[in-house]
MMTF fields as JSON, N, C-alpha, C and O atoms, coordinates in Angstrom:
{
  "mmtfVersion": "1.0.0",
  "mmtfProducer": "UNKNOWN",
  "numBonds": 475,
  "numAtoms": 476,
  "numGroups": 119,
  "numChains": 1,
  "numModels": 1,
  "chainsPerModel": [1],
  "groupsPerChain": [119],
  "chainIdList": ["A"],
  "bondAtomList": [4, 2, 8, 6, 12, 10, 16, 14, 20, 18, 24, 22, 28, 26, 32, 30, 36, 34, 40, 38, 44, 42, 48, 46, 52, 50, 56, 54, 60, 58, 64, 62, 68, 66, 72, 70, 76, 74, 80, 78, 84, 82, 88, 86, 92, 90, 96, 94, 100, 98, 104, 102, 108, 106, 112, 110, 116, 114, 120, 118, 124, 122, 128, 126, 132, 130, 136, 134, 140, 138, 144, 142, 148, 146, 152, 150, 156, 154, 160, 158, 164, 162, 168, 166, 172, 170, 176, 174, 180, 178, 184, 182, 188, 186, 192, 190, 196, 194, 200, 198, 204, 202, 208, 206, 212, 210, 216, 214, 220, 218, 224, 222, 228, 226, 232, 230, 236, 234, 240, 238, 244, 242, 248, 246, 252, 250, 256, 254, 260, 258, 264, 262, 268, 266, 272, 270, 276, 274, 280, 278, 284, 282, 288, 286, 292, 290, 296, 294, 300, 298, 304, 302, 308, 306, 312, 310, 316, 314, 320, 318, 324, 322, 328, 326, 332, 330, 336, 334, 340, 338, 344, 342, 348, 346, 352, 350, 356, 354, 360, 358, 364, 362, 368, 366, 372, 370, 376, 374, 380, 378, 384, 382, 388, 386, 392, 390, 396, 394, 400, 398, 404, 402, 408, 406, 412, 410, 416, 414, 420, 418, 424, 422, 428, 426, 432, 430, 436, 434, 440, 438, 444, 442, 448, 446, 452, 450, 456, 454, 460, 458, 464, 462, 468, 466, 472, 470],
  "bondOrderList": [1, 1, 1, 1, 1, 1, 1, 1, 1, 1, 1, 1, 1, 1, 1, 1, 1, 1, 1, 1, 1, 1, 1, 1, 1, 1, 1, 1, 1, 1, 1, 1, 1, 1, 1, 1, 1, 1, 1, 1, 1, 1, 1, 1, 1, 1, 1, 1, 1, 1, 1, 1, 1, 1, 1, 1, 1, 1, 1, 1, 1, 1, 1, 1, 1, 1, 1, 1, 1, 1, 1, 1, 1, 1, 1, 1, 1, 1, 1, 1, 1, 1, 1, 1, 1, 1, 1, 1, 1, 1, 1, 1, 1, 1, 1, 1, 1, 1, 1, 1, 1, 1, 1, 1, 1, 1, 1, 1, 1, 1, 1, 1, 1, 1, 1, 1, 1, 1],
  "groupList": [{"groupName": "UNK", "atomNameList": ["N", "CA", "C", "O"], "elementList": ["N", "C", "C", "O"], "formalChargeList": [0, 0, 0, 0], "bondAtomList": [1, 0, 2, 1, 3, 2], "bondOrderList": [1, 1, 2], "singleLetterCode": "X", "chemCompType": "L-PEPTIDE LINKING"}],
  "groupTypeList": [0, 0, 0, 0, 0, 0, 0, 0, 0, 0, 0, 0, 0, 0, 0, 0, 0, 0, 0, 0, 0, 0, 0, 0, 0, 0, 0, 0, 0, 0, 0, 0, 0, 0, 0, 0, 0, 0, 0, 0, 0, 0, 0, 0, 0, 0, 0, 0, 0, 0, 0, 0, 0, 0, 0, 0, 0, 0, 0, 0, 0, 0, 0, 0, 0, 0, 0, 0, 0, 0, 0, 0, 0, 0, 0, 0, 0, 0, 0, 0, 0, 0, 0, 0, 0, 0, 0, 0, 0, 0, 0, 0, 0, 0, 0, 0, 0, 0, 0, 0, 0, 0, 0, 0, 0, 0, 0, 0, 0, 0, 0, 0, 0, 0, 0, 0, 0, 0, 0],
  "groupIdList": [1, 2, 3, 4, 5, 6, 7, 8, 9, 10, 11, 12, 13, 14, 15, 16, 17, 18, 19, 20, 21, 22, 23, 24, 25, 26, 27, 28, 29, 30, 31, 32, 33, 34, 35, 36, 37, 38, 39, 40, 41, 42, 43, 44, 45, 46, 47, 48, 49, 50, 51, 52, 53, 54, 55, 56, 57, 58, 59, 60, 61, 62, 63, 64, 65, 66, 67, 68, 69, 70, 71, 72, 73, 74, 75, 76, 77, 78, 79, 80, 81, 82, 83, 84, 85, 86, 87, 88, 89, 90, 91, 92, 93, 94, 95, 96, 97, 98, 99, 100, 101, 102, 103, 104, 105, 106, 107, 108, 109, 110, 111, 112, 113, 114, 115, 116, 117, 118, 119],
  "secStructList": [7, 3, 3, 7, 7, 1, 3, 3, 3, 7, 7, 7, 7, 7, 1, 1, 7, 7, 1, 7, 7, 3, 3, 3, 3, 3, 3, 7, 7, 7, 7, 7, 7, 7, 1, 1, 1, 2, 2, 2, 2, 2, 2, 2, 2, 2, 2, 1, 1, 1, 1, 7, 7, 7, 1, 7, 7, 7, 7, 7, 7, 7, 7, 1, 1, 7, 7, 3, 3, 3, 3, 3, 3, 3, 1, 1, 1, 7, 7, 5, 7, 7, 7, 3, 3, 7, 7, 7, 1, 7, 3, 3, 7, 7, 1, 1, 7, 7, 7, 1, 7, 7, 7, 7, 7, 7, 7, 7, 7, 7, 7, 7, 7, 7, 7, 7, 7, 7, 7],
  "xCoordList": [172.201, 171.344, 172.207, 173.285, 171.71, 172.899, 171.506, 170.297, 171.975, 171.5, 172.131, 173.118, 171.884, 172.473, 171.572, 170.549, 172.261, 171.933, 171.207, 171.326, 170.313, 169.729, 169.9, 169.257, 171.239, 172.077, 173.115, 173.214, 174.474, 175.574, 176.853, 176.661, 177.935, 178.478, 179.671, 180.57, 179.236, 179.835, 180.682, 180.24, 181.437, 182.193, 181.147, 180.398, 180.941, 180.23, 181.368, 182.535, 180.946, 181.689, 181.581, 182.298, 180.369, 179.664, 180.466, 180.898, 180.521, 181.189, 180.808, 181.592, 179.62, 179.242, 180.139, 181.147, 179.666, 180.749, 182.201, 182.986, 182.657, 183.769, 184.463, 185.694, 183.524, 184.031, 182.938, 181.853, 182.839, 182.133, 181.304, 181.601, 179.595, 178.891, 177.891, 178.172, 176.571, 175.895, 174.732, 174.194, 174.481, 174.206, 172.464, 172.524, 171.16, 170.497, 170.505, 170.564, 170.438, 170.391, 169.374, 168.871, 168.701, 167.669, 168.098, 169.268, 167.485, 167.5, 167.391, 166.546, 168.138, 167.786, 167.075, 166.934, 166.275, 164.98, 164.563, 163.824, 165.218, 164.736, 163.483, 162.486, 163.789, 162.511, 161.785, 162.248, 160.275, 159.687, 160.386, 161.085, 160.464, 161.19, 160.267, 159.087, 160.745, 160.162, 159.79, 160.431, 158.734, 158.208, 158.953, 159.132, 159.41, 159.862, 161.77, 162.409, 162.155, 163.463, 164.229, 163.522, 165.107, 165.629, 165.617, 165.372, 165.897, 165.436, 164.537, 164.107, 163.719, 161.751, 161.615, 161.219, 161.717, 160.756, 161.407, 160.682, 162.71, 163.332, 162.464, 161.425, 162.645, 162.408, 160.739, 160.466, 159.753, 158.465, 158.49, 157.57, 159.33, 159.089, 158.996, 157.896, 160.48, 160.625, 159.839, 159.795, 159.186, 158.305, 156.771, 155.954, 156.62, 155.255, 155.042, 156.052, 154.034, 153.221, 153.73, 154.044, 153.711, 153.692, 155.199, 155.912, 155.912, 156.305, 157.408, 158.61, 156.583, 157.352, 157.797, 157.672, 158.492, 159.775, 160.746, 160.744, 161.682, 162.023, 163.58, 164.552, 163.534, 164.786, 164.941, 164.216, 165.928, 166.052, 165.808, 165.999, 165.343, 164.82, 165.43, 165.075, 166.526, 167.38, 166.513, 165.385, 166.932, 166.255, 167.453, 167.326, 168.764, 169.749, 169.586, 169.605, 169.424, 169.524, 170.138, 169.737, 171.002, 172.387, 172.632, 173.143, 172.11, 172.285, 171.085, 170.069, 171.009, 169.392, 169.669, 168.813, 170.949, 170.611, 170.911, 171.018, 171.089, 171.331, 172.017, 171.525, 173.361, 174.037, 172.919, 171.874, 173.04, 172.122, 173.18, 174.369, 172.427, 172.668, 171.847, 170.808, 172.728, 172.423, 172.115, 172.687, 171.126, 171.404, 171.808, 170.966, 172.9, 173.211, 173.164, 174.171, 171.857, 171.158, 172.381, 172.457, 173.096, 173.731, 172.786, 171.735, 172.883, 171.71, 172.26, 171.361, 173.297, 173.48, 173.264, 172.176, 173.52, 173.361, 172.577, 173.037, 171.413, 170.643, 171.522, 170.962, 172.781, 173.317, 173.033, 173.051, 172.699, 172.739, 173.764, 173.94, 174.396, 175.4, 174.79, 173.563, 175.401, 175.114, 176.415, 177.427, 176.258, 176.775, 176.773, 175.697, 177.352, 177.217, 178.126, 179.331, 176.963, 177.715, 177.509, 176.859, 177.959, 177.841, 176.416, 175.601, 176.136, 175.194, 174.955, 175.851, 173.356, 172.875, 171.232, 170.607, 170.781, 169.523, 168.494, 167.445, 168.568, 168.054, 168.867, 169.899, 167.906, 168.762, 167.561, 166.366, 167.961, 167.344, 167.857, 169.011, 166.781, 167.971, 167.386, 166.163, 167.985, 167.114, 167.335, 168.25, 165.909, 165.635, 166.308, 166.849, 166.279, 166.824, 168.442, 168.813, 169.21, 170.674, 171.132, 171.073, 171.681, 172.447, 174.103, 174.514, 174.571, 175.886, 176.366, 175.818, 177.382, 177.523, 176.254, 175.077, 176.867, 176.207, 175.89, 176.855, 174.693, 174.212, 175.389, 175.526, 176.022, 176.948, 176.525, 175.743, 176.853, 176.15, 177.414, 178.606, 176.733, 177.934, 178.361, 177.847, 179.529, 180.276, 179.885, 179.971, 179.157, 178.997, 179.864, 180.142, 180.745, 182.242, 181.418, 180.333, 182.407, 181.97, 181.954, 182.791, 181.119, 180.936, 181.928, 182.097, 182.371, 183.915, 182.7, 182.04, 182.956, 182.111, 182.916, 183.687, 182.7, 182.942, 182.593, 181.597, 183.328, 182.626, 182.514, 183.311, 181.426, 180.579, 181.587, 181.766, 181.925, 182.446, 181.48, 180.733, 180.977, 180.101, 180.982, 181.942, 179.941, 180.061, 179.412, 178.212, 179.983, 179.213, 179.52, 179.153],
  "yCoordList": [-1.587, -1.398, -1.219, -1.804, -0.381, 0.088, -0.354, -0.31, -0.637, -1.591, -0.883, -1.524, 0.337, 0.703, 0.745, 1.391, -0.065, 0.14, 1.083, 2.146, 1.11, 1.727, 2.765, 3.815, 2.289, 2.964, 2.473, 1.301, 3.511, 3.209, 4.234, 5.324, 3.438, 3.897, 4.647, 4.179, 5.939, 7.118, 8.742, 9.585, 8.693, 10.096, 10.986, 11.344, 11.435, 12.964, 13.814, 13.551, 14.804, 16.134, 17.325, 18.277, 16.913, 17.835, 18.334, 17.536, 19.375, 19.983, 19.201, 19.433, 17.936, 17.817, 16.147, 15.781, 15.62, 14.138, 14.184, 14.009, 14.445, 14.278, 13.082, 13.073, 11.649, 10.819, 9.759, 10.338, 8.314, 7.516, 7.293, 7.056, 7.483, 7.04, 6.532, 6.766, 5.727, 5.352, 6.562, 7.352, 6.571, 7.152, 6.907, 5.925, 7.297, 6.906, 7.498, 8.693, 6.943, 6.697, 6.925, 5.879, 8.28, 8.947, 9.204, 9.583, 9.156, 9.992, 11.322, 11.815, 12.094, 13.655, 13.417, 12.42, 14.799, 14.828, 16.496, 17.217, 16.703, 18.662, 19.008, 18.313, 20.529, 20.866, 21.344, 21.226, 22.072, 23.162, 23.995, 24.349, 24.618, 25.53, 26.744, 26.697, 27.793, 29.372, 30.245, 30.38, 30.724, 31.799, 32.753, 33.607, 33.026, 34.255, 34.601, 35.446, 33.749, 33.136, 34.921, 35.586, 35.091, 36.287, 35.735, 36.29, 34.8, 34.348, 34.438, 35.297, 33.59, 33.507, 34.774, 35.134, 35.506, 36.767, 37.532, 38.131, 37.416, 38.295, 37.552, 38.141, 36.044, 35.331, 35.611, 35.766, 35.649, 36.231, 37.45, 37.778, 38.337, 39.934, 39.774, 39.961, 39.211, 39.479, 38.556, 38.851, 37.68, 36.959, 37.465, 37.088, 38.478, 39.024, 39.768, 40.23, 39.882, 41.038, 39.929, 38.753, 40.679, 40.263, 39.941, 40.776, 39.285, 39.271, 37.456, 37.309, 36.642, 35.066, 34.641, 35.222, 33.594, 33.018, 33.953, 34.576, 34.25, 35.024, 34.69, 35.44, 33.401, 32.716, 31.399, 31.111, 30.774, 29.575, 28.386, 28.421, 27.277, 26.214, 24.761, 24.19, 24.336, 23.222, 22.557, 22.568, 21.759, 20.296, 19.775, 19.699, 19.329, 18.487, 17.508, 16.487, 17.161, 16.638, 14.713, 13.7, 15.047, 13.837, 12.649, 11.557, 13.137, 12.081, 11.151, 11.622, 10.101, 9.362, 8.9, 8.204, 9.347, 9.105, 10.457, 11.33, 10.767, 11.61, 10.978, 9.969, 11.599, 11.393, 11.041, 11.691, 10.302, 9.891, 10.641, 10.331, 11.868, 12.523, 11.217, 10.557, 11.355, 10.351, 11.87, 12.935, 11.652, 12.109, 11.504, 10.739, 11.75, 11.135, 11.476, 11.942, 11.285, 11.999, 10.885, 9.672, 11.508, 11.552, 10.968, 11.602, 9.819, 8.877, 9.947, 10.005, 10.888, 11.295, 12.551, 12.684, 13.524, 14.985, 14.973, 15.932, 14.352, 14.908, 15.89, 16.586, 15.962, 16.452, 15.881, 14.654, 16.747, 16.117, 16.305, 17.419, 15.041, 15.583, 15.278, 15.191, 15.093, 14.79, 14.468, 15.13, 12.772, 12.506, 12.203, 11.624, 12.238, 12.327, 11.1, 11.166, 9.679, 9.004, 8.735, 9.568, 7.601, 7.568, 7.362, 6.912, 7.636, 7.576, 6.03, 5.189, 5.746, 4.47, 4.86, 5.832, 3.838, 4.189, 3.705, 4.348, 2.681, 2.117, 1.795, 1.164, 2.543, 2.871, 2.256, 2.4, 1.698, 1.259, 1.492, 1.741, 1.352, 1.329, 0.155, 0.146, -0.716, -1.946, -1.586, -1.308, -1.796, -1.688, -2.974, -2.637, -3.841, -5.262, -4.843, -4.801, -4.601, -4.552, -2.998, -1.898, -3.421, -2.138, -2.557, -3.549, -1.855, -1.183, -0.722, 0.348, -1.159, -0.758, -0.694, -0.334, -1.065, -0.833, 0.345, 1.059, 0.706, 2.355, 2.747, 1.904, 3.463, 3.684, 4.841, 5.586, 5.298, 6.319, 7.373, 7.13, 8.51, 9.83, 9.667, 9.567, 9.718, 10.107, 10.976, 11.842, 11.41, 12.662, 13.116, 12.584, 14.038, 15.11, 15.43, 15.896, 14.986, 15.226, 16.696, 17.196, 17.784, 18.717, 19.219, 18.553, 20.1, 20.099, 21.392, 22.393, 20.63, 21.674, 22.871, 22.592, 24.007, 24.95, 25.8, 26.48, 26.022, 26.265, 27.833, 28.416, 28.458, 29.707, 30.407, 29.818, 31.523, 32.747, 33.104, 33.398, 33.279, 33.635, 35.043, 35.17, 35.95, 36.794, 37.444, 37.564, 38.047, 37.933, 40.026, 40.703],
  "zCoordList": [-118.603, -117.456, -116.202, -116.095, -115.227, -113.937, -112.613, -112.841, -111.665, -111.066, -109.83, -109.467, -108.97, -107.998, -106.298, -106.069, -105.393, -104.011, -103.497, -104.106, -102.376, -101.851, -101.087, -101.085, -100.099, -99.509, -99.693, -100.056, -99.418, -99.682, -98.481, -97.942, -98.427, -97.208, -98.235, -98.933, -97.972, -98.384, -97.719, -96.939, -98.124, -97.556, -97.198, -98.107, -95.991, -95.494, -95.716, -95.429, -96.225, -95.773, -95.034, -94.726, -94.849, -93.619, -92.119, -91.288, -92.042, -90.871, -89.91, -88.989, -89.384, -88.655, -89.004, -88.4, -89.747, -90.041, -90.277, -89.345, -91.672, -91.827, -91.948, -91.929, -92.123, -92.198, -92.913, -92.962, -93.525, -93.917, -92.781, -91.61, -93.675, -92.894, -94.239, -95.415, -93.728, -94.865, -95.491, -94.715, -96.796, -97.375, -97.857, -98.597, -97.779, -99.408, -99.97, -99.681, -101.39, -102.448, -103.287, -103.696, -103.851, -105.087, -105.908, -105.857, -107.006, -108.433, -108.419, -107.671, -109.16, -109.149, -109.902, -110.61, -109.778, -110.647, -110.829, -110.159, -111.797, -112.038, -111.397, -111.203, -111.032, -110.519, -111.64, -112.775, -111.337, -112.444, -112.581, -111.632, -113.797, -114.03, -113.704, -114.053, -113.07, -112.441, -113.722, -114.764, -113.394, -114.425, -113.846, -114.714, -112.99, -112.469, -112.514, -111.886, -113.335, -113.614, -114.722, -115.479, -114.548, -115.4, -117.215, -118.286, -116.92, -118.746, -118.879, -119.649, -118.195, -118.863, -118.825, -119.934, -118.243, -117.992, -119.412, -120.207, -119.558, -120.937, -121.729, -122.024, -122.298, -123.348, -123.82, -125.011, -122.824, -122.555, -122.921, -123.671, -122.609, -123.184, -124.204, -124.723, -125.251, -126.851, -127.188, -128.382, -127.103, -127.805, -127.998, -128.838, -126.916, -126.779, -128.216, -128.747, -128.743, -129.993, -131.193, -131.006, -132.48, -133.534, -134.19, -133.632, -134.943, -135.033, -135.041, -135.26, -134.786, -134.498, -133.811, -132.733, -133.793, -132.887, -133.013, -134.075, -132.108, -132.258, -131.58, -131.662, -130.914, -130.662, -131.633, -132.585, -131.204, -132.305, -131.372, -130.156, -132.098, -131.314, -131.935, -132.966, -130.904, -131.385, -131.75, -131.256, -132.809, -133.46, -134.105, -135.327, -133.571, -133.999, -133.085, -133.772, -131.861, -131.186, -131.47, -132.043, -130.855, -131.412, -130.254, -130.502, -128.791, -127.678, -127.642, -128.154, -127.213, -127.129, -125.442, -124.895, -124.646, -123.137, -122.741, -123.602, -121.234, -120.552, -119.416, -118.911, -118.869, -117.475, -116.166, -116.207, -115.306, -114.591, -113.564, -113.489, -112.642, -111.413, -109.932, -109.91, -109.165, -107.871, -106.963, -107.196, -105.953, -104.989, -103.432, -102.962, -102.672, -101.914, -100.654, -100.122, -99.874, -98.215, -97.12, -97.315, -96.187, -95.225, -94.367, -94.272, -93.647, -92.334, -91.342, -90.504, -90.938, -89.485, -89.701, -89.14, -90.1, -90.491, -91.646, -92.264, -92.54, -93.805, -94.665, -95.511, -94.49, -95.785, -96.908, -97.0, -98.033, -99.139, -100.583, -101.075, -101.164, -102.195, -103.384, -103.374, -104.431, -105.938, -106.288, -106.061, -107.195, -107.912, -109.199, -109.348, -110.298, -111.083, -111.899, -112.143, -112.334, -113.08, -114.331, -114.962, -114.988, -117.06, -117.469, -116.664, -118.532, -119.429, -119.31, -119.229, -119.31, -119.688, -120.034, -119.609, -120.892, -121.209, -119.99, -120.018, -118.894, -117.926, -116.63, -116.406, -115.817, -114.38, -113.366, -113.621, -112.43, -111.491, -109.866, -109.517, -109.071, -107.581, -106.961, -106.827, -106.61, -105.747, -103.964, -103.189, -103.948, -102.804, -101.819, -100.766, -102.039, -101.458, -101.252, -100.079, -102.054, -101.998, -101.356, -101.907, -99.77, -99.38, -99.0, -98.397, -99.362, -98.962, -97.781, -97.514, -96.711, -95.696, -94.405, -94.44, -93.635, -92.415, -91.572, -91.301, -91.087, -90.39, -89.471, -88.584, -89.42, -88.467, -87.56, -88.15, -86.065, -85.666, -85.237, -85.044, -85.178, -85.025, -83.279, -82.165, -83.899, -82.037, -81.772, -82.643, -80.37, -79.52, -79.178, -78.102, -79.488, -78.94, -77.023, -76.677, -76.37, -74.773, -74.65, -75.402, -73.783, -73.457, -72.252, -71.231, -72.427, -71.269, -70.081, -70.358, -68.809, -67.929, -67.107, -66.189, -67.462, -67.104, -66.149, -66.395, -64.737, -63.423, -63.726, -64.46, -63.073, -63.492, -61.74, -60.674, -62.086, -60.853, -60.415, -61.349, -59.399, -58.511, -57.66, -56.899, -58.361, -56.765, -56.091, -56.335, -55.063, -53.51, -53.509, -52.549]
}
């Protein structure tokens, strides 16, 4: 069983950070898959009329987990990354347990630039 934080104080790489700031913490979660996708639409052609299956359809299947993908949202810029850690059959995220403290982005000062006027 994996038992991971809510948020967590993680590397940005964002042009806008560039440095540890805190992170949350989701599950990836596939989207629907598109009817309008260059496979489906082939796989849909040759399957159309008479004739069967017409691709092959695994049934070995040898794993009983799958890699658990994290997604990891940036608190200062909403960048978002993906990580990718080990196989377990039960994954959790507790809401109670965070990691690092909110940190906030330095504002870079604006340098003022006097405008030429002419007459």
């Amino acid at each position: 069983m994996v038992v991971f934080p809510k948020t967590m104080n993680v590397y940005c790489n964002h042009h806008k950070c560039k440095t540890y700031y805190t992170h949350k913490v989701t599950q990836y979660k596939a989207g629907k898959a598109s009817v309008f996708a260059q496979g489906k639409r082939r796989y849909d052609r040759k399957q159309a009329g008479y004739g069967g299956q017409t691709k092959p359809i695994f049934h070995k299947k040898a794993k009983t987990t799958k890699k658990i993908t994290l997604k990891l949202t940036c608190g200062v810029c909403k960048a978002v990354t993906q990580r990718v850690i080990k196989r377990s059959k039960h994954f959790e995220i507790d809401p109670k347990k965070t990691v690092g403290k909110v940190k906030k982005q330095k504002k870079a000062k604006k340098s003022k630039k006097k405008k030429k006027v002419k007459k």
